[in-house]
N, C-alpha and C positions, 0 to 999 in steps of 0.2 A: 393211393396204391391200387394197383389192377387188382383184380380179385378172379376166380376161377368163376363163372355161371353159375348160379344157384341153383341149378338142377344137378352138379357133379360135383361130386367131392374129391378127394385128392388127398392120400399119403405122399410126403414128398420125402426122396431117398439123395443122399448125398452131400446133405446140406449141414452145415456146422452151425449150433445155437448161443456156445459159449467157448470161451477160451479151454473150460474142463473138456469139455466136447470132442475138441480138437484134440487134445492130449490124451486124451481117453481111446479115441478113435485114431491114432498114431499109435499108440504102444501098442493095440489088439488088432490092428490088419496086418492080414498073415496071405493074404489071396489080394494085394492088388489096390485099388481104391474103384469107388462106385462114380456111374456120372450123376454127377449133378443135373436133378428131373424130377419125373412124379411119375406114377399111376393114376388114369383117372379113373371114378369108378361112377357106375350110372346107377349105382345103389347103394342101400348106405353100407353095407357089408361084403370086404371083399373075396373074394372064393380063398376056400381051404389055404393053397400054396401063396396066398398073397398076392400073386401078379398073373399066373396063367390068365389068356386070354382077354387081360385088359392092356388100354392101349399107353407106351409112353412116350410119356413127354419131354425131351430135356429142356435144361434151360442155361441160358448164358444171358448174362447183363451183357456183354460189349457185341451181341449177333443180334440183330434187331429182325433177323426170321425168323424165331424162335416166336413162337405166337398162341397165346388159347383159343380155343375157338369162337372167344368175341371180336377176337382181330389186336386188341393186346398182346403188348409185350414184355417181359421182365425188366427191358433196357427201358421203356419206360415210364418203371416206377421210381420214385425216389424215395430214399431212406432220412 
């Protein structure tokens, strides 16, 4: 599996972990759904508001432009 560079960390926003996850995150969006991505962060702590100022990232498995910046792509990793 790809990995992000060991100098950035990464909260990822969008992504579902569990079937509860899913149904949890369906019954309480009330404003939309989020794209599936990250924040990267070039410390280990990210400012106040969470996301001001850093940069994102989406990600798609089937868009193979979608890339970190070691030139990987989510499309591919394999599960």
């Amino acid at each position: 599996m790809n990995r992000i560079p060991s100098k950035a960390t990464a909260f990822i926003l969008g992504l579902r972990y569990s079937s509860l996850a899913t149904t949890q995150a369906q019954a309480n969006a009330t404003k939309g759904s989020l794209p599936m991505g990250m924040y990267v962060l070039e410390t280990d702590l990210p400012p106040a508001n969470m996301s001001e100022g850093l940069s994102f990232l989406p990600l798609s498995l089937s868009d193979a432009s979608t890339q970190w910046r070691d030139g990987s792509s989510p499309a591919s990793c394999s599960l």
